[in-house]
C-alpha positions in Angstrom: 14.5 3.6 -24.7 11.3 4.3 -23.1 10.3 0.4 -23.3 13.5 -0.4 -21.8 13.0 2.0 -18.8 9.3 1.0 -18.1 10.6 -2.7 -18.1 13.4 -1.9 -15.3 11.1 0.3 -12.9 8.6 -2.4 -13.5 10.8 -5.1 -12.3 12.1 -3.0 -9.4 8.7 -2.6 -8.1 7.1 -5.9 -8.5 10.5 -7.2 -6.7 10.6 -4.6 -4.2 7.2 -5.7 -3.7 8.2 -9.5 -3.3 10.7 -8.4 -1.2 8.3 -6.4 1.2 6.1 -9.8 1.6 9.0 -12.2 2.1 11.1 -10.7 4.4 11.1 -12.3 7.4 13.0 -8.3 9.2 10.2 -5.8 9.5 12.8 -2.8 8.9 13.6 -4.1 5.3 10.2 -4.7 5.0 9.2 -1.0 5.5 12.4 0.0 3.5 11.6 -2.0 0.4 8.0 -0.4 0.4 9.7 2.9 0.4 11.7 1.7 -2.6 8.8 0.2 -4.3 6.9 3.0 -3.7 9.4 5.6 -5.2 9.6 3.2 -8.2 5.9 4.0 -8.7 6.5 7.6 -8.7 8.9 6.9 -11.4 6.2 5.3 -13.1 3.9 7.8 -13.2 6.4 10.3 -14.1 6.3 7.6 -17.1 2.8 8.8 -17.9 3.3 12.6 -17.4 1.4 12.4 -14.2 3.8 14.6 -12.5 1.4 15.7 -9.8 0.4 11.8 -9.1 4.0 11.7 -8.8 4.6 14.1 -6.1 2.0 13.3 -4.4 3.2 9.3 -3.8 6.8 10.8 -3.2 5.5 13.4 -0.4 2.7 11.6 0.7 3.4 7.8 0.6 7.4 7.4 0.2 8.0 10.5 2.3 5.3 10.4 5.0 3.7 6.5 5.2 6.7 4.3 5.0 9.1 6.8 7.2 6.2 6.9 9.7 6.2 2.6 9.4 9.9 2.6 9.8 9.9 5.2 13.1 6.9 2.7 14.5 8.8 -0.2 14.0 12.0 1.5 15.5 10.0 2.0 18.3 8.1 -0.7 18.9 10.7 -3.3 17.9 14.0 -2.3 20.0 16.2 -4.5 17.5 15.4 -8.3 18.8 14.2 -10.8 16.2 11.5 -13.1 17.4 12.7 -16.1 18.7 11.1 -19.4 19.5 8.5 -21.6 18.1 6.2 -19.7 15.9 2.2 -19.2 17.6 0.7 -19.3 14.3 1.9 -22.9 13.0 -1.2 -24.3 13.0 -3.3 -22.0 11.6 -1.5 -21.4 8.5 -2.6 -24.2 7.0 -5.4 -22.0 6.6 -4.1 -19.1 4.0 -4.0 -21.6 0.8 -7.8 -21.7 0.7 -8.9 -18.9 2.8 -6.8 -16.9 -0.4 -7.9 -18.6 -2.9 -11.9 -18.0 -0.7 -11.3 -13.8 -1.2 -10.0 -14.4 -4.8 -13.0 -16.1 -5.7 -15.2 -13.9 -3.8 -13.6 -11.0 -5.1 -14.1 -12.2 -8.8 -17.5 -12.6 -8.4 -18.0 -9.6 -7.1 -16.3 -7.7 -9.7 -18.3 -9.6 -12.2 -21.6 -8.8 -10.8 -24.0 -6.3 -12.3 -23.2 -3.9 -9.3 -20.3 -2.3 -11.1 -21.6 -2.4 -14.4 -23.4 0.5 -14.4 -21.3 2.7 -12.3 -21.4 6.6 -14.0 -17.9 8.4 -14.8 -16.2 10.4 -12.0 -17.6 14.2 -12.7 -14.6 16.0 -15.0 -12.6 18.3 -12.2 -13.2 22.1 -13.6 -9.6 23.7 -14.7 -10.6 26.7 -12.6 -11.4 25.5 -9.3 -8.9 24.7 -6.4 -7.9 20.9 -5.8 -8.5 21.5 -2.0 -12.1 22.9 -2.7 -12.7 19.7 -4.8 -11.2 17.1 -2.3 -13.4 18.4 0.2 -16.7 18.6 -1.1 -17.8 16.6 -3.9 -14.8 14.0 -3.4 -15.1 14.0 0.5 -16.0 10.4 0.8 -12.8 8.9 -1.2 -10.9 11.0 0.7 -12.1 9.6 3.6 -12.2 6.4 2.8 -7.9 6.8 1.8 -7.6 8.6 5.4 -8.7 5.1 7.0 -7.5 2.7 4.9 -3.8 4.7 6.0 -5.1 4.8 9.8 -6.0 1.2 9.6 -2.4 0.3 7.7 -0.5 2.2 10.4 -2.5 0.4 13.3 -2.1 -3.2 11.3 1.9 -2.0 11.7 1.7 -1.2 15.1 -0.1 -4.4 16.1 2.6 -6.7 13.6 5.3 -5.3 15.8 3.8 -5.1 19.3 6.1 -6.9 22.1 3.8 -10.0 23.7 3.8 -9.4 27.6 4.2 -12.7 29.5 
């Protein structure tokens, strides 16, 4: 039974995540993240992660892809683009500019760079996640806090009306 369940959440999220990059309506877009996002939850409630699952319900599925949603609201008063698509000619780039950062990023993983990395210090049973986050695991933490503020600008510039 528990096979059967990991198999459907798994192929709800890797569709909901196909759906997120094909569709062409940035407000199904955000909404299938949400879903795809929930369905992760579900997966780590799989694993008896329950705080990891929480945590992607609050913060991503509650906060992130409700924020998306309101920005694209916003931003994108309910017109579809229309017209000829700026971008024609330059997408016969993505083909090998992808295949470029998967080759790059193989190489990289296969240097020696990561081969030696030590194991992330054990987190002590008796002191507060919030004391932890913010001293010896400030810099990850940072690092997530811009990789969100860079995702909700890279929304806000998708969505952006052109002035003519």
């Amino acid at each position: 039974m528990q096979y059967a369940g990991f198999l459907l959440l798994a192929v709800m999220v890797g569709g909901s995540a196909l759906g997120v990059i094909l569709m062409r309506n940035p407000i199904h877009a955000a909404l299938l993240l949400t879903v795809n996002l929930a369905g992760v939850a579900a997966l780590y409630l799989m694993l008896q992660a329950q705080f990891l699952a929480l945590v992607q319900v609050i913060v991503y599925a509650g906060a992130i892809a409700v924020l998306f949603v309101f920005a694209i609201m916003v931003l994108v008063p309910g017109k579809e683009e229309t017209g000829p698509d700026p971008l024609s000619g330059q997408r016969w780039l993505a083909v090998p500019l992808a295949g470029l950062l998967l080759l790059e990023t193989l190489l990289v993983l296969r240097s020696t760079a990561f081969q030696g990395s030590p194991a992330a210090p054990p987190v002590p049973s008796g002191e507060p996640l919030y004391r932890l986050l913010l001293t010896d695991f400030l810099f990850p933490f940072e690092v997530t806090s811009l990789l969100l503020l860079t995702a909700l600008v890279g929304v806000m510039a998708m969505t952006r009306r052109k002035v003519s």
